[in-house]
N, C-alpha and C positions, 0 to 999 in steps of 0.2 A: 313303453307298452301301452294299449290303448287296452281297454275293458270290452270292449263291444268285439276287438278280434279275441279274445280269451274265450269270450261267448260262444263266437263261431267256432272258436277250433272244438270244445265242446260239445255243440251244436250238431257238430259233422262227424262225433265217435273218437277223436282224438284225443290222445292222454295228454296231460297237463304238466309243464316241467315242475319242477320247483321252484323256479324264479319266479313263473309265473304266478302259480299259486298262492306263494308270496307276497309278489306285488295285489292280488286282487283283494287279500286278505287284511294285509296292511293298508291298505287305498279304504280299503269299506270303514274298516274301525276306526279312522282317524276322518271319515266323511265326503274321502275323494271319489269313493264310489256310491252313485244314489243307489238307493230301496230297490227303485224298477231294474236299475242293471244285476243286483245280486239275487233280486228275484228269481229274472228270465237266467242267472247263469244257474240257478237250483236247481230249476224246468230239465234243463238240459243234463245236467248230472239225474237229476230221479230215472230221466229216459236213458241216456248213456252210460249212466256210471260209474264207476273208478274203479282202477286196479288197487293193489295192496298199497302200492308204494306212493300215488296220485294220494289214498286217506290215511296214509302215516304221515303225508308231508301236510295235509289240510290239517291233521290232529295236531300236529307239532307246533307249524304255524298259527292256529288259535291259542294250543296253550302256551305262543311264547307273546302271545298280542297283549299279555298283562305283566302284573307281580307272578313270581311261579315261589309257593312257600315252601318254608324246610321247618319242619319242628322236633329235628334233632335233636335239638340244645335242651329239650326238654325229657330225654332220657326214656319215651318211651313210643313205642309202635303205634304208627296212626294209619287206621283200617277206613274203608270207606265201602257204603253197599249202594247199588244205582238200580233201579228198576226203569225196564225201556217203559212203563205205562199200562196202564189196565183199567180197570172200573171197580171201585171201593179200593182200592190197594194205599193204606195208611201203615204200612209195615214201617216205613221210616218213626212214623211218631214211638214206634215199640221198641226198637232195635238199637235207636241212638242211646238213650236213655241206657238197654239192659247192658249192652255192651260196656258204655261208656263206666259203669258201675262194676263190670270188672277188671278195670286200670287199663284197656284200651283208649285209645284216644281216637276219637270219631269226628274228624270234620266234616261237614253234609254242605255241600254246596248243591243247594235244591234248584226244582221249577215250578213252576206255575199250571195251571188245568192249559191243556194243550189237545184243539180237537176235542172227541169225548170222552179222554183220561184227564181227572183232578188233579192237580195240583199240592203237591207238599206246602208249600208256602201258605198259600190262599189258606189251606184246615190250617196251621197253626195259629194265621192271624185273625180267624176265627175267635181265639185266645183274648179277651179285652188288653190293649198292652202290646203285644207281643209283635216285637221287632225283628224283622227280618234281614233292614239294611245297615245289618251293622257294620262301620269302617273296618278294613282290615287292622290296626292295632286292637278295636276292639275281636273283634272275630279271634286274633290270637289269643289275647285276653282272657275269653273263655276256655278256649281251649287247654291254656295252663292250667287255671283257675278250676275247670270244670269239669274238665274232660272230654264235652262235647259242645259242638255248636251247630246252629241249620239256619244257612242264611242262604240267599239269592243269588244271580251272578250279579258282579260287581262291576265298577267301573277299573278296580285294579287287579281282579281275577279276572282272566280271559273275556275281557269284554268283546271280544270277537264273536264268543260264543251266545254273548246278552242281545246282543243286534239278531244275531242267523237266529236264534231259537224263538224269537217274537215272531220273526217274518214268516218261518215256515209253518206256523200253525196257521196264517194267514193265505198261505201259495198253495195251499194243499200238494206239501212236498216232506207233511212228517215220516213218511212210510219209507221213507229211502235211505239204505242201510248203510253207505257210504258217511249219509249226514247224519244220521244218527250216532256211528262212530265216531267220526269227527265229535261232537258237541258232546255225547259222554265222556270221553278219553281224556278229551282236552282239558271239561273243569277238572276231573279226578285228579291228572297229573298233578293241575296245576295248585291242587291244594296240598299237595305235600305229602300225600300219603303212600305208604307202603306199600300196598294192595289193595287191591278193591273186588269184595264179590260182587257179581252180576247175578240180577233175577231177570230174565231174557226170556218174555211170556209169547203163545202164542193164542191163536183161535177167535171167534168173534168179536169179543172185547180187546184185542191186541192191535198192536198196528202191524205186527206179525202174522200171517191169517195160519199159517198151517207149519207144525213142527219142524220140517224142514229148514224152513227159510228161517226161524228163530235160530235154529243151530249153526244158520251159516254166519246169522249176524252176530251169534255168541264167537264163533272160529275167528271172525274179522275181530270183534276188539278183546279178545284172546293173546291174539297175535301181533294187534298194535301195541298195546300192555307189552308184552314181553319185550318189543321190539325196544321199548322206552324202560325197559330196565326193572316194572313191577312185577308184582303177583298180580296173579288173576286168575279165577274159578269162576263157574257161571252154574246155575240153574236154572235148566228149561220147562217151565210152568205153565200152567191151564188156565188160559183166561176165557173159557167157554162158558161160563159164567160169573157175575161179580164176587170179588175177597170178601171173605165175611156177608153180616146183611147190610151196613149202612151205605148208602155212595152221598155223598155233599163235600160238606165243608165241617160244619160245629156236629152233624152227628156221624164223623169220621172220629173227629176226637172222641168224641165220648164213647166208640167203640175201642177205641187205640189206649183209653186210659180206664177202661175193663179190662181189656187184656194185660197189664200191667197190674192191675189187681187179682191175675190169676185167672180171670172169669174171662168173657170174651168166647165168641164163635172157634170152632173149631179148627175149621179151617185157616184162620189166623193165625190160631194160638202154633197148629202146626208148620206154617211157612214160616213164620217169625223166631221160632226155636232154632227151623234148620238154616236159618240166612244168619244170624247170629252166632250159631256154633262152626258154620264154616269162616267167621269173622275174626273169632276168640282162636280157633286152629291157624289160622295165618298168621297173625300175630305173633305165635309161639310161646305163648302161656301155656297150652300143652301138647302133648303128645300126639293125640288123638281125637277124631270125630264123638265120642262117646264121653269122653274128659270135657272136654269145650259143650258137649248136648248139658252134664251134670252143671256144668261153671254157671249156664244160664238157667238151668230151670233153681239156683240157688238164688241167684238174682233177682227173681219173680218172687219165689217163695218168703225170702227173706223181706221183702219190700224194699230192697236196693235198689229196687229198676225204679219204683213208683217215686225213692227219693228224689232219685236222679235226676228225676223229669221237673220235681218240685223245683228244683235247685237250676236247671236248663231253662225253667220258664221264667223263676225267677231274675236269671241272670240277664235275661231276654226282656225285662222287663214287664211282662206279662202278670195277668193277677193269678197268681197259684193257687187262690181257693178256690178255681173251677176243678181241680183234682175231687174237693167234696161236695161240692155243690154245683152242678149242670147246668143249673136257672140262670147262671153268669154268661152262659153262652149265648149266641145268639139262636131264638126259637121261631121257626115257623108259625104263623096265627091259623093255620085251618092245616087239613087233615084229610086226607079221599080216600079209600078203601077202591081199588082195581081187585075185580073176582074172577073167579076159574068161569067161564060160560060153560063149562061139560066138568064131569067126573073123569077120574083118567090118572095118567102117569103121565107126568110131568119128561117131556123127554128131551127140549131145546129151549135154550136161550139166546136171543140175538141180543148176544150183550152190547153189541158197539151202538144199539138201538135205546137199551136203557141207557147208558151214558149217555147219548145224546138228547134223550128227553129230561135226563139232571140238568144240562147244561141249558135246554128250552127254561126248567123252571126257574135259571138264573145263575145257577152253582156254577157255569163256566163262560168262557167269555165268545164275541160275536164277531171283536175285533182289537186288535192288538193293544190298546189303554181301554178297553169296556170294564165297565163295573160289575161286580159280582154279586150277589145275593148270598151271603155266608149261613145265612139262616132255612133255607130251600133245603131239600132232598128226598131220598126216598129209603126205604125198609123193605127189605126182600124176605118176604116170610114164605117161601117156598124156593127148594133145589130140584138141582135136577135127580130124577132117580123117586125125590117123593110121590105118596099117592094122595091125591087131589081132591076132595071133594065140591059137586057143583055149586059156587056161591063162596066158598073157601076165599080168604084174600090170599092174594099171590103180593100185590104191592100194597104200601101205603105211602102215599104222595103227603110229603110234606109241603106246602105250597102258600103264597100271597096274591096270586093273583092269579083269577078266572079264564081269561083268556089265554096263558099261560100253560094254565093246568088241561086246559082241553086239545091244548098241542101235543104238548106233555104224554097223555092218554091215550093219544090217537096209536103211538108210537110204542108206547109200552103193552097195550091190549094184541097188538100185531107179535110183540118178541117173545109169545110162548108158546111153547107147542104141546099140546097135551092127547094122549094118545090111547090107545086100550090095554097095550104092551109093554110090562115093567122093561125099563133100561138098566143100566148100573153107570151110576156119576161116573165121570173121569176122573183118573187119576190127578192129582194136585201137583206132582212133582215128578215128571217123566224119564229127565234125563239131570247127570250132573259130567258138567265136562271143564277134569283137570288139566 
């Protein structure tokens, strides 16, 4: 088989056998196929496509391109939660931890700021210390040991998926639902878990843009999931404006380890309870949606979740007195206030605009090994639905650099719309599809 005919038949609308797929999958990860050929053959999947069985055979074949774990032997259910991506969404750093604290076992095999959704990895490593690329004996390690762990893709977990997920944040080809399934399904499988919920977001901030098409990418790895023997539930969510107020890196934590202390924005506290309690229900600790809602708000309340994290950061080798002390984080040295120019109702967000002015002030990357600014971000001190006063700050830029910050602004003064006419927010959680 040659690579450049795979391209074309691709290219031309034609579905992909198995061998084929195979062969281009196993060619990329071991280096027979370069960057430019899996590039252009992405190109042509975003525009053409795949059927069901073309992204159950690309999901399979990524999660069989590594190690695939089993941690049976270890006697108890391991759940796993994937979010396709939004703007402030730190719900992993909440849910490993509360979960993990009631004898669930949560492997996280995360990623990195992709386009202008952040990064799980990037906030934890915010953390001074905190290791990401743990070997898989250690990875299992914890997971006995801890109950949970949040590491990267590997070079012995689906590194098929480690290669494709750099590049498409580079080919502007994250949007395509095909590859999307593919690259979630595949680390899930391949870490050994039972089940996995999905948070499957739509609307500005999404790579999703409109409810529909999240439901249809929630049905596609619904359907691969099952077709591979999991569970799998999904929730169809509101990225019409960013999760919580913080978007970065170090003040995502320090939102993520408030809400673990009980406190924390709302609208967090609310996604994070319902992604957790449909995590404790899969499992089958209990009965019920309302048994699993009580299991985690015990979790919170007790300070079992906050131990948790002590203990996950710890093991991570991370310093764990940034649980009391924030000043260990890494902090922006200046500060901007962006103000309401009118009085008014607050009625739109072009959030995939705020994301990408986090990412101008450094918080994300430009190109596939760019460095990041862990310390950079912003503070959303207005929703949508509130009433506005003129001179009111809507953002605060947390920022290092002037030229930076005036990119930054150009783009965040343009993502608000404020109006005469009260709205009512959107709904936070629209749909859930069992």
């Amino acid at each position: 088989m040659r690579p450049a005919d795979i391209i074309a038949k691709k290219r031309n609308g034609e579905s992909l056998t198995r061998e084929e797929i195979s062969f281009i999958v196993r060619s990329y990860t071991r280096g027979g196929v370069e960057d430019y050929q899996m590039a252009a053959l992405m190109m042509a999947i975003y525009f053409r496509g795949m059927d069901a069985e073309e992204t159950l055979a690309l999901t399979d074949e990524m999660m069989h391109s590594g190690a695939v774990l089993d941690f049976s032997e270890f006697g108890r259910v391991a759940i796993d939660k994937h979010s396709t991506g939004g703007v402030g969404d730190k719900t992993s750093l909440v849910i490993a931890p509360a979960v993990a604290a009631t004898g669930v076992l949560v492997p996280m095999i995360s990623g990195r700021a992709l386009a202008h959704s952040g990064g799980t990895l990037d906030k934890l490593e915010s953390i001074p210390g905190f290791r990401t690329n743990l070997s898989l004996d250690e990875f299992r390690s914890n997971i006995k040991n801890v109950g949970a762990a949040l590491i990267g893709q590997t070079r012995e977990v689906a590194p098929a998926d480690r290669k494709l997920y750099a590049l498409r944040d580079v080919t502007a080809t994250v949007e395509c639902r095909p590859l999307i399934t593919a690259s979630v399904m595949s680390k899930k499988m391949a870490e050994g878990v039972n089940g996995v919920v999905l948070d499957v977001k739509f609307g500005s901030g999404a790579f999703m843009k409109t409810q529909a098409d999240a439901v249809a990418l929630a049905e596609l790895m619904i359907d691969v999931a099952r077709k591979m023997k999991r569970a799998c539930i999904a929730l169809i969510t509101d990225m019409n404006q960013p999760l919580g107020r913080a978007i970065g890196n170090s003040v995502e934590v320090i939102e993520a380890l408030e809400t673990l202390k009980g406190r924390g924005p709302a609208d967090l506290k609310l996604l994070c309870r319902e992604l957790a309690a449909e995590m404790i229900l899969m499992s089958g600790l209990v009965k019920d949606i309302g048994q699993a809602r009580d299991m985690y708000d015990r979790s919170i309340s007790s300070g079992a979740a906050l131990d948790k994290m002590r203990e996950i950061i710890r093991a991570q080798e991370g310093n764990e007195q940034v649980i009391d002390d924030y000043r260990l984080l890494p902090s922006a040295a200046r500060r901007h206030e962006i103000t309401a120019p009118e009085g008014g109702c607050l009625r739109k967000i072009e959030t995939e605009s705020v994301g990408r002015a986090c990412m101008i002030l450094g918080a994300g990357r430009t190109r596939v090994d760019g460095p990041i600014d862990l310390s950079v971000g912003l503070e959303m001190n207005a929703r949508i639905g509130d009433r506005i006063e003129k001179g009111a700050s809507l953002v605060t830029v947390l920022y290092n650099d002037d030229d930076r910050l005036q990119a930054a602004r150009r783009l965040i003064e343009r993502a608000f719309t404020i109006g005469p006419e009260p709205v009512e927010p959107p709904p936070l959680i629209s749909r859930v599809l069992r």
